[in-house]
N, C-alpha and C positions, 0 to 999 in steps of 0.2 A: 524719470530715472531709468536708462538705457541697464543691463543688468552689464554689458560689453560694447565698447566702442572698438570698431576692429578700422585699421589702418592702413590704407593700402587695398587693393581687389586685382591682385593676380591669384597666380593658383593655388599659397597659403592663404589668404586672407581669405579667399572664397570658401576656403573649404572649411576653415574655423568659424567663418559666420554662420553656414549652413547648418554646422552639427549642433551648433548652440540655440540655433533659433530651432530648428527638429525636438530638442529635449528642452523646452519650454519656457527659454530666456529672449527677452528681452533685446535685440541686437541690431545695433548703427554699426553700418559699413558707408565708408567713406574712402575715396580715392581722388585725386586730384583732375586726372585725365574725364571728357565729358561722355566719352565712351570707352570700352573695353577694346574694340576692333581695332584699335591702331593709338599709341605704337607699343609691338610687341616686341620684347626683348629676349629673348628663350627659341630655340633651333625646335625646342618642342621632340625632343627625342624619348619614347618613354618606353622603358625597360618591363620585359613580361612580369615580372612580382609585381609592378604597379598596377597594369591593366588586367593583373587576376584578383588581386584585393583591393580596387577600389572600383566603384561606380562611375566607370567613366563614357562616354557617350561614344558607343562602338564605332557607329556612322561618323563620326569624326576622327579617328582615327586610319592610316592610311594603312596598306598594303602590311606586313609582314615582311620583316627581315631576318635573314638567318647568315648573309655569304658580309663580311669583312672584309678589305684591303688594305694590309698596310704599305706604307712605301716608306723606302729610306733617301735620305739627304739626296743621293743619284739616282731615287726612284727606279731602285729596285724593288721587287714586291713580294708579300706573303697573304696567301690566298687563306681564308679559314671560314671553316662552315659550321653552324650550328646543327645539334641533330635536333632544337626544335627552334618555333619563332623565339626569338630575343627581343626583337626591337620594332617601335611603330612609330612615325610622327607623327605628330598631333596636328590639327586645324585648330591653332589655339584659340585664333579669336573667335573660333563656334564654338569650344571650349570652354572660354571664357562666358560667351553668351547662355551657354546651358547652364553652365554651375551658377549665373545670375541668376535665372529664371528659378533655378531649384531653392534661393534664397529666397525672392521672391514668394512663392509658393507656402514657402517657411513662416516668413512673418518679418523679412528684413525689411528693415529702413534703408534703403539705398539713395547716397547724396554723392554725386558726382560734382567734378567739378570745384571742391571743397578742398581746401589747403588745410592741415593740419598747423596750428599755431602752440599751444601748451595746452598742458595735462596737471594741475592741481589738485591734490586731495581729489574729489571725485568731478569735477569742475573741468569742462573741455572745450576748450575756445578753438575757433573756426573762422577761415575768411572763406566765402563760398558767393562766386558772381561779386567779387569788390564788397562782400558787406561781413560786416565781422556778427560772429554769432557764438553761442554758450547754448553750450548740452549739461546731463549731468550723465554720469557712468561710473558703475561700481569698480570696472576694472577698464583697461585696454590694453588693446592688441597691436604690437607691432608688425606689419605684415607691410613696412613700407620701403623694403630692400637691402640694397647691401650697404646704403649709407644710411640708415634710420637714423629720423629724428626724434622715433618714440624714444628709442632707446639714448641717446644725446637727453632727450627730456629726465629722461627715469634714472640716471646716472648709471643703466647698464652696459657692460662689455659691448667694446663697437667694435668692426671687421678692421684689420689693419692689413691685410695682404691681398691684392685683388691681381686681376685679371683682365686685362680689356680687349672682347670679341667683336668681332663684326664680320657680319653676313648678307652676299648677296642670295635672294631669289629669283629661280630662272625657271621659263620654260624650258623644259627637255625633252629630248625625242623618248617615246615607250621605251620602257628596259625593264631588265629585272630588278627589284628594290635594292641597294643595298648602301653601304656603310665604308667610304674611302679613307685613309687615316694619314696623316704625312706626317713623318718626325723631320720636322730642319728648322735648326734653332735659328738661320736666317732668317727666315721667313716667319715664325712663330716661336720667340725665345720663352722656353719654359712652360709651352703647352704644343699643339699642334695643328695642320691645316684641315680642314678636312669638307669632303662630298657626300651630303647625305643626301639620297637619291631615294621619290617614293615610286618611280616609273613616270609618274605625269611633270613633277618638278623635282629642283634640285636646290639644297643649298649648299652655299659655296662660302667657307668663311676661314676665316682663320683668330689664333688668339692668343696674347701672350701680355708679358708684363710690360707697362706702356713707358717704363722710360728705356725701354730696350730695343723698340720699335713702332714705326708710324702706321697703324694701322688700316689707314685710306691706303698708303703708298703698299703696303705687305699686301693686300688684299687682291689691288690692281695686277701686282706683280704675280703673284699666285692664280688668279686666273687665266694669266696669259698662259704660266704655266703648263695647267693641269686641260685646256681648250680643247685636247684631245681625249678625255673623260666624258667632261661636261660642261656645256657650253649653251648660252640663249639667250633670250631677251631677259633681261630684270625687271622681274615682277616685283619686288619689295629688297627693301634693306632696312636689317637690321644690326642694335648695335647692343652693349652696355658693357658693366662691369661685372666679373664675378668675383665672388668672395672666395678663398682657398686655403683660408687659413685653418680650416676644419670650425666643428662647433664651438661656439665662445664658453667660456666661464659660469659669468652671472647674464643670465637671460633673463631673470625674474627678482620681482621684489612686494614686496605688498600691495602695490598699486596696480601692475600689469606685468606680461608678459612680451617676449618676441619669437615669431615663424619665421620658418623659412629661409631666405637671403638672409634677411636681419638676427637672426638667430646664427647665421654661420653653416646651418644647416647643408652643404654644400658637398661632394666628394673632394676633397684636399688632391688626389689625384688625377680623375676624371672631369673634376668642374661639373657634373650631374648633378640636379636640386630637386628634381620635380618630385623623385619621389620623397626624397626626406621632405621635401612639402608638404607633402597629403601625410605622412607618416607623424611627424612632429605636432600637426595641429590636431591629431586622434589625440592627445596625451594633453595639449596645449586646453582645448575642449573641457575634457574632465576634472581637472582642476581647476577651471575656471567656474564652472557648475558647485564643485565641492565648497568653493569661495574660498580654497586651499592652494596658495602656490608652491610652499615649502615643495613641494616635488619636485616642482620643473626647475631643477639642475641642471647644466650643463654639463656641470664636471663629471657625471656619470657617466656620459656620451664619449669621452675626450681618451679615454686609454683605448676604446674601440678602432681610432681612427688614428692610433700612432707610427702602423708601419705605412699609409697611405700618406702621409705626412714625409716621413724617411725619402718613401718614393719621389712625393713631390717636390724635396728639394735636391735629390738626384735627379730630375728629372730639370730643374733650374737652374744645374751646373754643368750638363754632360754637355759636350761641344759637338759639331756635327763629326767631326772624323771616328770619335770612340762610339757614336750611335750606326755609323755605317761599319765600322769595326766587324761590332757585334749584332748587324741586325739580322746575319743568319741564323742564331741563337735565340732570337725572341720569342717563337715560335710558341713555345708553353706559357712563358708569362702575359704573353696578349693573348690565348683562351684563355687564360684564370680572367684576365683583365676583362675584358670584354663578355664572357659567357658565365660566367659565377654569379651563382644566386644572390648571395652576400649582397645586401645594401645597406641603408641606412636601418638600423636597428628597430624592431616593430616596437615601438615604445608602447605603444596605447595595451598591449596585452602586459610585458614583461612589467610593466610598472603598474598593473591594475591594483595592487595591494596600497598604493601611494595614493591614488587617484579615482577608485572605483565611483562609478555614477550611482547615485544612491535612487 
């Protein structure tokens, strides 16, 4: 009897296995893919509160960002600097391979390769290499995205508004780090294109709602674009969906829980997860210990993230002329946007009265 069967092994699943197996449960982690290193779905951008409160693995982390560009529809631009680092991208799938090892280290059962089938009373069926198999597990964890099928199984709140990205990786010539932004609803309707540069490489992607545009075609087109930014050989491409519809509802019921993507955990405006990743599964953790889910609410989370919401369906109706209009004026609201400490809500403290580890 597993005390947690966690679902999924990106960066909530890992992080929820790890804490649980550290304070002395019991914990199957299972994901489908045979390895962690490919394919990764996440640009991997991660914001200074993240990499100051959590244990993330320095050396895989790139360079330090502080200088932003945004451009408008005609690509014109606004230049903005931080007065300290903001931003780092990650090397996820060394990332990934560390937070394994630290599971590992822990006491996880790690089953790759393994398809999640159904979750019954404590009862968890598996097809893993063609052969079907049965665990038992007190609780699980949904950590298996922005379509979970824990959550489909459990009869919780599923994502209904997404996103679909897709990103090249390119060799780039040395630069200084930073962070390109493009608003043009051609090319990215209802999110944006953008260059995240760590000096050695560059990713190049763009993102938006998928029946509004063909994201092979937007992407090709956008490179050709921006070739006087950044430009190289493709090293990787990546793609998926993101969730934006802010945190869900019901995330929880007596059987288990959901992180992450699948929790909705996601910025409604920025499309950022990682940290509400590692944020949601400090909270997700403790009440899985306590054997108490009545805590993990959603709906707590949900007034927090009302005018990001506002934003982001102004952000899914403005047309490119009223974005070029007004993109002399942006200026203050992209440093709140971008340089504000403001993230996902440190649940694991504010909620310790719900959830405290005995």
């Amino acid at each position: 009897m597993y005390d947690a069967a966690v679902i999924g092994a990106g960066l909530a699943g890992l992080r929820t296995a790890q804490l649980l197996a550290q304070r002395g449960a019991k914990v199957l982690l299972i994901d489908r893919k045979d390895s962690l290193a490919a394919p990764v779905h996440t640009t991997g951008i991660f914001v200074r509160k993240t990499w100051e409160d959590f244990p993330l693995p320095g050396e895989q982390l790139g360079p330090p960002i502080r200088d932003v560009f945004l451009y408008s529809p005609a690509l014109r631009r606004l230049h903005l600097t931080a007065e300290r680092d903001e931003f780092r991208i990650g090397r996820m799938q060394w990332i990934y391979a560390s937070m394994l090892d630290g599971c590992a280290r822990a006491g996880v059962r790690w089953m790759p390769s393994t398809r999640f089938v159904a979750f019954h009373g404590k009862r968890l069926e598996v097809i893993r290499n063609g052969r079907w198999g049965l665990h038992e597990a007190r609780f699980i964890v949904g950590a298996d995205g922005a379509r979970s099928a824990v959550a489909q199984q459990l009869g919780l709140d599923c994502n209904s508004e997404f996103l679909v990205g897709l990103e090249d990786i390119v060799d780039a010539p040395r630069g200084t780090p930073a962070l390109h932004c493009f608003l043009d609803p051609r090319l990215a309707p209802g999110y944006i294109g953008w260059i995240a540069s760590d000096g050695e490489t560059a990713h190049i992607g763009v993102a938006g709602y998928r029946d509004r545009f063909d994201p092979a075609s937007a992407l090709g087109a956008f490179r050709r674009r921006v070739r006087h930014i950044a430009d190289g050989r493709a090293i990787e491409r990546r793609g998926g969906l993101i969730p934006v519809g802010g945190v869900l509802r019901r995330i929880a019921n007596e059987h288990g829980l959901l992180v992450g993507d699948a929790a909705g955990a996601v910025s409604p405006l920025t499309a950022g997860g990682l940290d509400g990743a590692m944020r949601l599964s400090e909270l997700a953790a403790s009440c899985i210990l306590n054997h108490d889910l009545r805590g993990y609410d959603g709906a707590q989370f949900q007034t927090r993230f009302v005018v990001r919401r506002w934003m982001r369906t102004a952000m899914k109706l403005t047309p490119s002329f009223a974005i070029e209009a007004a993109f002399a004026m942006l200026a203050p609201l992209a440093r709140h946007i971008f340089f504000n400490r403001g993230s996902f809500p440190d649940v694991a403290m504010e909620d310790s009265q719900l959830c405290s580890i005995p």
